[in-house]
C-alpha positions as CSV (number, residue, x, y, z in Angstrom):
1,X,209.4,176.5,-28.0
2,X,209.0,177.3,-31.8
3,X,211.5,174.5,-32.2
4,X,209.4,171.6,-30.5
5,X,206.3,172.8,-32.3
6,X,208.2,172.9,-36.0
7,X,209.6,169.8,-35.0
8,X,206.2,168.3,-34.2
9,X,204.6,169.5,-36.9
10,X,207.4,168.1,-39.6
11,X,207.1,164.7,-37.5
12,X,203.2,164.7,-38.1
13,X,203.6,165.9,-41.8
14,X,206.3,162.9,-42.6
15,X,203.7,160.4,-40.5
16,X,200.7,161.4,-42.6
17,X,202.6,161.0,-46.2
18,X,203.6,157.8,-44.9
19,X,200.8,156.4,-43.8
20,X,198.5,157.4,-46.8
21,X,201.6,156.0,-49.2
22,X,201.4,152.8,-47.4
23,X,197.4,152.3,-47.8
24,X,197.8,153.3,-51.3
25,X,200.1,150.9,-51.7
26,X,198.0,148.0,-49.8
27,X,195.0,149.3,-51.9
28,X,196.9,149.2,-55.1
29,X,197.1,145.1,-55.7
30,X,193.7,143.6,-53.9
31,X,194.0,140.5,-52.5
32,X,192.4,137.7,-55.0
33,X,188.9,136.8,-54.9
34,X,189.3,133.0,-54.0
35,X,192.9,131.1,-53.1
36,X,195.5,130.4,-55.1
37,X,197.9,127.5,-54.9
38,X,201.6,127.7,-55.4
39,X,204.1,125.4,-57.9
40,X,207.6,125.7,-57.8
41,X,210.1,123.6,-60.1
42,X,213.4,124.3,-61.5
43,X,213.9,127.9,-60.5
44,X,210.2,128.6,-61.5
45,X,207.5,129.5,-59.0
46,X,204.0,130.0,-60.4
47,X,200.8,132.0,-58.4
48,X,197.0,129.9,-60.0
49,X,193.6,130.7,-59.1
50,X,191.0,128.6,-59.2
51,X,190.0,126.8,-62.5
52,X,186.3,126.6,-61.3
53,X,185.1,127.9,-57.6
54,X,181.5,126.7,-56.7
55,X,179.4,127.8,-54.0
56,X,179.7,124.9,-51.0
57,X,175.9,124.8,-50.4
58,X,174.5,125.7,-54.2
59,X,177.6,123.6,-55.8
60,X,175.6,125.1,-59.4
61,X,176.6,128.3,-58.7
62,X,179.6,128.6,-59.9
63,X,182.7,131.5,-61.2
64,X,184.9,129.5,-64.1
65,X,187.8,131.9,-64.8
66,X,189.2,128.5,-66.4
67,X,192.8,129.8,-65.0
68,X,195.7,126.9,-65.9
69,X,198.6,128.1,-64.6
70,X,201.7,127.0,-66.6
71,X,205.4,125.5,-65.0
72,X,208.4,124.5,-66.7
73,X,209.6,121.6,-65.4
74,X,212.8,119.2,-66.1
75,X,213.3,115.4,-65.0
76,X,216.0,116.5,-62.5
77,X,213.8,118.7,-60.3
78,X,210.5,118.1,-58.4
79,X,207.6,120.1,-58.0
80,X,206.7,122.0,-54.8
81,X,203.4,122.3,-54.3
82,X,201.9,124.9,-51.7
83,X,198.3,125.3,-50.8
84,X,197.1,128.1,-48.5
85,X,195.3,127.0,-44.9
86,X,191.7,128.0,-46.6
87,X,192.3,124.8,-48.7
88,X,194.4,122.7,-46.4
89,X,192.0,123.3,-43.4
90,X,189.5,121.2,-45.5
91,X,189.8,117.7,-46.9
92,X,191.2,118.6,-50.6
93,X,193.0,116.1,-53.3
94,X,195.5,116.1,-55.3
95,X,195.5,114.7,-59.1
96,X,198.6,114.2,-60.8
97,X,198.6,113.2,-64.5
98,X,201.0,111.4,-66.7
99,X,201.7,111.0,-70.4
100,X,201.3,107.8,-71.0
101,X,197.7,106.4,-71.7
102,X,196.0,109.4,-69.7
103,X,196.8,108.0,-66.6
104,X,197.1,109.9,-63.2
105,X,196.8,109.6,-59.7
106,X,195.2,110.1,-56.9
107,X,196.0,111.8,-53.2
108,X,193.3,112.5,-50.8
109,X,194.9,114.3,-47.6
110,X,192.5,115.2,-44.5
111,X,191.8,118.6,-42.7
112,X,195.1,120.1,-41.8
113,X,197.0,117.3,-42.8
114,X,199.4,118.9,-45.3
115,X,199.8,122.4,-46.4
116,X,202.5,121.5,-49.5
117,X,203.3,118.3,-51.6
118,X,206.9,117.5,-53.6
119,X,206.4,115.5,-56.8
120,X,208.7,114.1,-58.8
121,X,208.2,115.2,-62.3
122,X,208.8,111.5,-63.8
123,X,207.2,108.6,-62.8
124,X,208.9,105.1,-63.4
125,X,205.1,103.3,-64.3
126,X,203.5,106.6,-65.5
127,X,206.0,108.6,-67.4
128,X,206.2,112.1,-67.2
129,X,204.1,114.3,-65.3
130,X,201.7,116.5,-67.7
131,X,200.2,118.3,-64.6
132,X,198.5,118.8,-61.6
133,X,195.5,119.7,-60.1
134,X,194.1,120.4,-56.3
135,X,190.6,119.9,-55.9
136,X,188.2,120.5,-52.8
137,X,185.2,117.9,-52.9
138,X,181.9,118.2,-51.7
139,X,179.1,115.7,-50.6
140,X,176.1,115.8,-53.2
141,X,172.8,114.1,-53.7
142,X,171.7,112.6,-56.9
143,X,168.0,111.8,-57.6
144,X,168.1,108.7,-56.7
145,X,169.1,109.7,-53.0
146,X,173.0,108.5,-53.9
147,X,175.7,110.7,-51.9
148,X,179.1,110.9,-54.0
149,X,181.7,113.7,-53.7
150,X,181.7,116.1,-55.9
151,X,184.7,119.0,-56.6
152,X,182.9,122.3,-55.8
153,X,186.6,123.9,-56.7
154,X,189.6,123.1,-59.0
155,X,193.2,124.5,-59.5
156,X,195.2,123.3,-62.2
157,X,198.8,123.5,-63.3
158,X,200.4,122.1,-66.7
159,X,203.8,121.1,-67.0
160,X,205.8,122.1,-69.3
161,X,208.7,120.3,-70.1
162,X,212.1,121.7,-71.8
């Protein structure tokens, strides 16, 4: 009988370091404020938050941690671009800029559409690809009564090239 009890007890005393290791451990790294999109070229994979996150219905309310996340990229690989379902569940675009006379351009992609994006690092009109950006647009009204859309948030990405 001592046996069962000891052995209970040790099973109860294992269970409860375990269980307050693993909440310190989930409690250690917070998850990040806003989402982050994910770039992956060449071996690389690179984590960004959001360049500018605005509140949907007060779009001048706004955090700007200005965050550019950085990739190293070569001609022989494309980039892999991931967004999480917070962004992809909405209508977002993607902006992809080239070298040569600031020129870029432009992919809208509907609701649920697409959750990642390969892009080739060179373009044969463009040139090379300087970076990327993913931007979820808004609706606004101007004085004049005009209704344009309007990024309420922005991630951004430079290339860098070898």
């Amino acid at each position: 009988m001592k046996r069962v009890i000891g052995s209970l007890l040790a099973v109860a005393v294992v269970a409860a370091l375990a269980t307050g290791a693993l909440i310190w451990r989930l409690t250690r790294d917070p998850a990040p404020k806003h989402p982050e999109i994910s770039a992956y070229s060449h071996g690389q994979l690179v984590r960004v938050g959001p360049y500018r996150y605005c509140d949907v219905f007060k779009i001048t309310t706004c955090d700007v941690p200005e965050t550019v996340g950085q990739l190293s990229v070569t001609s022989r690989d494309p980039v892999q671009l991931s967004v999480p379902p917070a962004i992809a569940r909405a209508p977002w675009v993607l902006i992809r800029a080239y070298e040569g006379n600031g020129d870029s351009a432009v992919d809208e992609f509907r609701p649920g559409a697409r959750i990642a994006v390969t892009i080739p690092t060179v373009d044969p009109r463009r040139g090379r690809l300087t970076g990327i950006a993913v931007q979820l647009p808004t609706l606004v009204r101007d004085e004049a009564g005009n209704e344009f859309p309007w990024p309420h948030a922005e991630w951004s990405v430079a290339t860098v090239w070898s």
